[in-house]
N, C-alpha and C positions, 0 to 999 in steps of 0.2 A: 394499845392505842397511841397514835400519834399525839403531840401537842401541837395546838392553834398555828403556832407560831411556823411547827415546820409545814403542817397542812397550805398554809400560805405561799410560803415558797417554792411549794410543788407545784400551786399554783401560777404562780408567777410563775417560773421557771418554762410551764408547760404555753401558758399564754407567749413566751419568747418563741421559744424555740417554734411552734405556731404560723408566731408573723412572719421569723424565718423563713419557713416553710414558703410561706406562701408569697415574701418575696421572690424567692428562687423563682417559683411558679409564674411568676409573671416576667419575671424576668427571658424566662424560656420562651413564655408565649410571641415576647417582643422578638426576641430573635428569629424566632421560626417564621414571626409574621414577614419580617424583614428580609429571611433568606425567602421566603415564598416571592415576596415581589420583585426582588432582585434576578430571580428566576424568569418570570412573568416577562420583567422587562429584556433581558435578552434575549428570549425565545422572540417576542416582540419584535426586537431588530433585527434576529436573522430574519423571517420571514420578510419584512418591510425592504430589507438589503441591506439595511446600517451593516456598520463597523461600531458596534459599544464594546472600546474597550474597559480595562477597570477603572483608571481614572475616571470615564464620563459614567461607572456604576456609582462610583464612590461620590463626584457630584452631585449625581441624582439624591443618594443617598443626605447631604449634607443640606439640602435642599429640604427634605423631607422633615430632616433635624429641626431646621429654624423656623418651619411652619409648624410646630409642635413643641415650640419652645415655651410656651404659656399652658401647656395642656395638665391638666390636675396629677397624670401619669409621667415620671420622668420617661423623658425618650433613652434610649438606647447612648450610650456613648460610641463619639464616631470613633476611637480605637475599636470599639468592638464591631463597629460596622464593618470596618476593615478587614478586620479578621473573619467575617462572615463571607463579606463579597469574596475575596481570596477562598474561603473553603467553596463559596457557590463554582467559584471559577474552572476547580479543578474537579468538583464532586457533581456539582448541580441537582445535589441532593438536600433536606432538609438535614441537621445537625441528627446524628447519631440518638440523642439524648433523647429523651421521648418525656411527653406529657403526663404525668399519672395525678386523676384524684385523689388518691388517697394513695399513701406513700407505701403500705402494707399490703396493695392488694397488685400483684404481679402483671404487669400488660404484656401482651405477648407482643413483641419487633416484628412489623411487616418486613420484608426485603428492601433491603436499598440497592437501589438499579445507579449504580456511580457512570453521571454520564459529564465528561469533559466539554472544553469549548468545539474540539475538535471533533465529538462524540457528535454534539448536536448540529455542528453544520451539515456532519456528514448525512443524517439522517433528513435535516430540514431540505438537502438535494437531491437525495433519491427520495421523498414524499410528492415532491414536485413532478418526477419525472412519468410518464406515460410506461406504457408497456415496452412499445416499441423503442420507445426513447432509451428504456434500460439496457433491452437487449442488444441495440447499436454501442453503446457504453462498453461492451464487452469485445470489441473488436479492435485493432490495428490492423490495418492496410496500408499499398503504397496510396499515393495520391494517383496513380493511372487505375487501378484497381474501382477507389472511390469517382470517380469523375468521366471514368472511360473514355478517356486522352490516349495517346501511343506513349506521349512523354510529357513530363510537367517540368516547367521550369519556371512557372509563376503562378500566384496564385490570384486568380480572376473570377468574374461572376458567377461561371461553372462550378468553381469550389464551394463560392459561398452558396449557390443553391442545394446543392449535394449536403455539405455542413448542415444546412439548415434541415434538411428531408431525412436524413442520419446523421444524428447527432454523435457521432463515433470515439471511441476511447482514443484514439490515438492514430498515428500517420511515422510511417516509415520510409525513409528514401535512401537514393542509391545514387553510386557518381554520377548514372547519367542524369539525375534531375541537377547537378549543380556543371554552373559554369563560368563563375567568377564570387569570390567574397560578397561582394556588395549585392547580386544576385540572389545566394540565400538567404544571407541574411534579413533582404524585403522579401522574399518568398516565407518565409519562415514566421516572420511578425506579423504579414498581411494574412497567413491562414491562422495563426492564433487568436488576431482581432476575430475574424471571421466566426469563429465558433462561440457557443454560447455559456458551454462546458470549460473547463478545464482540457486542453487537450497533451496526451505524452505527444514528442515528437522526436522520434527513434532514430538510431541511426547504428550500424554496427562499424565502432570506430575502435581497432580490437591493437592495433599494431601489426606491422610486419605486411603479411601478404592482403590482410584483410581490416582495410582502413579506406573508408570512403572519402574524404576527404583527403587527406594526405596522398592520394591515389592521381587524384588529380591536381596536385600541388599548391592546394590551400590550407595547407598546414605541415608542421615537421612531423615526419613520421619518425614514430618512441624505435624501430626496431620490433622483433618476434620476440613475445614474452620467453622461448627458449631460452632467449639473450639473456638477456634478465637472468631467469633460474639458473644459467651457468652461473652467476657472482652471486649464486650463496647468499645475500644481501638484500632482504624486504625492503630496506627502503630504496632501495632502485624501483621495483616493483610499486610502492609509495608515491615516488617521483610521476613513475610515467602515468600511475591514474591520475593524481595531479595537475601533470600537462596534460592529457588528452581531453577531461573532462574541463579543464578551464577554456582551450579555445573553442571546445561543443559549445559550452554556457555563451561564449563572444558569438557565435554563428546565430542561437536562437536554440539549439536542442538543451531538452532536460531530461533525455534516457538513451542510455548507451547498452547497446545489448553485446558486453562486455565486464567482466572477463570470463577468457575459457577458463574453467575449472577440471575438465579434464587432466587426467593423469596418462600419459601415454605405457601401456601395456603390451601391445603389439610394436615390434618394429616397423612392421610395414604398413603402419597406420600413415595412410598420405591423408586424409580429410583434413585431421585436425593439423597432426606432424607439429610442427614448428611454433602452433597456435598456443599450444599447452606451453607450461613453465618447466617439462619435463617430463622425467620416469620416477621421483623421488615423490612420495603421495604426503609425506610430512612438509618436506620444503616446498612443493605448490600448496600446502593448506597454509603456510605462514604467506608466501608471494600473493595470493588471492585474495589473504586477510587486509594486508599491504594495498593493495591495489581500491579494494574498496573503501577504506578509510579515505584514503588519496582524493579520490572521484567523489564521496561525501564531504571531504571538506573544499573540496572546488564546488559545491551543492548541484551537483551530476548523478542521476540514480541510472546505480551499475546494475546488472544483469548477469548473475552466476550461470553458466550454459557447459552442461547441455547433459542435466541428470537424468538419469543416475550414474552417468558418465560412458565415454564411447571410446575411452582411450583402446580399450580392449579390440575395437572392432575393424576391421578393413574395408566393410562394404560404406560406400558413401550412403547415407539413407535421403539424401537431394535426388539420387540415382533408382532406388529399390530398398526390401527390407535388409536392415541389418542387423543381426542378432550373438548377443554375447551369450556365452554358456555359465559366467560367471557367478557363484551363488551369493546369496543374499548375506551371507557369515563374512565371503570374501569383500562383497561391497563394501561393508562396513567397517572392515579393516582396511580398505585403501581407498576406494572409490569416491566415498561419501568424508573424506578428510576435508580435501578443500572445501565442498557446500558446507561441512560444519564449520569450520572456520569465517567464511563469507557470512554465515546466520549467526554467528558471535558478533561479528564486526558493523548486523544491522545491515545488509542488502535488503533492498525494496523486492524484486523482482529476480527471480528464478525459471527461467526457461527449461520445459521438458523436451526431452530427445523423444526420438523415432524410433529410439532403440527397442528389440524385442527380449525379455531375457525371461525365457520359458522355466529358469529352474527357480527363479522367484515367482512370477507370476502362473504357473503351470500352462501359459499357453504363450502363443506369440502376438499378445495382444501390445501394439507400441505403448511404450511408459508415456505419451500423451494422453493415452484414452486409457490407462489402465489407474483402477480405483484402487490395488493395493500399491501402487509406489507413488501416487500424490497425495490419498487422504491416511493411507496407511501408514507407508515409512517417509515420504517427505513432512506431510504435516502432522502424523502420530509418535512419530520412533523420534524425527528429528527434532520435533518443536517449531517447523516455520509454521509463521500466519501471515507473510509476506504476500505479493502479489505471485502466482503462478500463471505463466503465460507458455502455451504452447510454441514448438520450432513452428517455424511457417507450414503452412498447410496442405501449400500448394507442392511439396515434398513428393518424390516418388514412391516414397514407403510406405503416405496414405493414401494419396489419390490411386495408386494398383488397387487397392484395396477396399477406399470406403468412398460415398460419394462427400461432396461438399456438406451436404447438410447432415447426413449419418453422422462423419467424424466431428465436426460441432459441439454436436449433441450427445457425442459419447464423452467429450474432453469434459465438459459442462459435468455430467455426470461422475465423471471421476475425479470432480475436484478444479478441476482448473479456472482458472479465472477469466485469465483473455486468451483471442483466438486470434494469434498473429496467420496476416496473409491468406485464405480459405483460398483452394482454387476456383469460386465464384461466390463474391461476398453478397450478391443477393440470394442463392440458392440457399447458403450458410444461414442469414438473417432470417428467410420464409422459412428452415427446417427450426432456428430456434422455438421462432414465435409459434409455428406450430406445435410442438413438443410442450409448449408452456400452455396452449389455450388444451391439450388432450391431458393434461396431468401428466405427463411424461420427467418434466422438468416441474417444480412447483415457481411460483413466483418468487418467494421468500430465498430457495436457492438463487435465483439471480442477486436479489441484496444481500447476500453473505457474499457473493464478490465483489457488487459495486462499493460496499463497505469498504473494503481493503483497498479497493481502487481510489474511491474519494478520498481517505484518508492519506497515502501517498500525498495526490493532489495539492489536497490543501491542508498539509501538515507546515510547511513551508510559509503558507500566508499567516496561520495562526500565529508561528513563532515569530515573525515580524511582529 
């Protein structure tokens, strides 16, 4: 038997450690209450349109403080509120730590769904958006394509009605829509205001033979990345994403469907030829790595083209099918060098070829509409979660083959995100939408790419 004295102090002791307890406990409560409303209230301003950044959480918060400064419960220290809004900001989840009655009896952890600031824009923009709305989202075209002009060189009420009736991912032009600097440049701002969306506005500004701009003498043109790979030297390669994408950013464009990534393999490859950094598959994996960096930090989103690569091939697929015999072992040891290096270095955008390669995929299904090399080896073996956007559509290697709305709806299916060029973009938009109202496509597959698309988007405005 105990004595009095120590029965006392077990007492006591057990009474401490107690109210311990049960400080903690509230102290959790407070915080959780706190990261709930901090939660509440951002989702609140997307929706409304605000901009709340942390400062005006942390006001709010501080505000909250001093009307609670009389209250029988101490509030919350604004250090720790700080440290709450900061974890709200990046998790917008409630704190890890969980609630328990009773410290002995085990509560099992629901999932925490970790959603960023840029998590919930994204989502709060495709919640917004219609069906139809989504499935326009998913496309790049020229502006004659969208608008059915012969030729664009301004953007006027035709656009903004078109913009408004397909709210489109994106717009691509070519020399002939430019005719002096100051031209595009009000061409380019006035279809931006115009849209409602975030819109890409492409351009293939590659160097060498294939530079839209520089084509028609509104910019230096870098030279063939060939150039380049002769000197051995990434940062040449560095430089010219650097330049190309800084004077895109001065015109108005924020996507360059550049660089080639191919590895030339055939000599008699005239398509790509000179476009490539070479025949060496390690020294274009570093120039490609080089070039992206360059074009990111001029804030230019480059475009790796034209996987699984065609250096191998002769036939042009703008022309008819073209098909490598190359296997899947060889890919991986040459082929897919540079797109690995491009996915290390963080490329937004990945453009698939036309290419057929039967001994990977056991048919001559083109790597646009084939499900084992976009969901399989681009985004399973590889690791992108990048945008995948198909070569234009309007291609001789699919139109022999598929109609407008077929090939679509096959790219859709095997992964891809956007549908550069369709040889007729209302035929393309009526086979999506139809494909989505028969269960063919689900809805949910459209938001696994407008995800990746909004995020691009408005990755940029967050980090502002």
């Amino acid at each position: 038997m105990k004595e009095p004295s120590e029965n006392l102090n077990d007492v006591m002791e057990t009474d401490s450690s107690e109210e311990r307890r049960l400080d903690r406990r509230k102290r959790r409560i407070r915080n959780q209450v706190i990261v709930y409303i901090t939660a509440v209230i951002l989702l609140a301003g997307m929706v409304a349109g605000a901009n709340i950044g942390v400062q005006s959480l942390l006001d709010m918060l501080r505000t909250y403080q001093a009307a609670n400064a009389n209250a029988s419960e101490p509030v919350i220290d604004i250090k720790e509120a700080e440290d709450i809004v900061e974890e709200v900001i990046v998790n917008a989840a409630p704190p890890e730590e969980e609630i328990a009655t009773e410290p002995e009896v085990e509560v099992e952890e629901e999932p925490v769904v970790e959603l960023s600031v840029l998590d919930m824009i994204v989502e709060n923009c495709i919640a917004e958006l219609t069906l139809e709305e989504k499935i326009a989202a998913l496309f790049i075209v020229t502006p004659e394509l969208l608008t059915g002009a012969d030729n664009v060189t301004r953007a006027g009420d035709t656009t903004r009605e078109k913009l408004l009736a397909y709210p489109i991912g994106g717009l691509v032009y070519f020399s002939s829509n430019f005719s002096s600097a100051s031209q595009v440049r009000e061409m380019l701002e006035n279809t931006r205001n115009m849209s409602k969306y975030p819109l890409f506005l492409a351009i293939d500004e590659e160097g060498g033979r294939v530079a839209r701009l520089a084509s028609k003498n509104l910019a230096d043109n870098v030279g063939p990345m060939w150039n380049i790979g002769e000197t051995l030297d990434p940062q040449n390669a560095k430089e010219a994403g650097v330049k190309i994408a800084t004077y895109l950013r001065g015109f108005g464009f924020n996507v360059n469907f550049a660089p080639v990534a191919d590895v030339i393999i055939d000599p008699e490859n005239s398509p790509i030829g000179d476009r490539s950094f070479g025949t060496d598959a390690m020294m274009a994996a570093e120039m490609v790595k080089a070039f992206v960096q360059g074009a990111k930090e001029a804030e230019v989103h480059s475009t790796l083209k034209h996987f699984p690569g065609i250096g191998g091939t002769v036939t042009d697929t703008h022309v008819s099918m073209a098909i490598t015999e190359r296997s899947l072992e060889e890919m991986r040891g040459f082929e897919f060098l540079p797109f690995i290096a491009g996915i290390e270095a963080g490329v937004d955008l990945i453009m698939m070829s036309h290419v057929s390669s039967p001994n990977v995929t056991d048919d001559n299904t083109p790597a646009s509409l084939s499900k084992k090399m976009i969901t399989e080896i681009l985004r399973g073996e590889l690791g992108y979660d990048g945008i995948v956007i198909t070569d234009a559509m309007n291609m001789g290697a699919i139109t022999e083959y598929y109609t407008a709305a077929d090939a679509s709806v096959r790219a859709l299916q095997a992964g891809a995100d956007m549908i550069l060029m369709p040889e007729s973009f209302e035929e393309a938009y009526i086979g999506i939408t139809e494909a989505v109202q028969s269960g063919k496509i689900t809805e949910e597959r459209i938001n696994e790419s407008l995800r990746r698309i909004y995020r691009v988007k408005y990755a940029s405005q967050v980090a502002e």
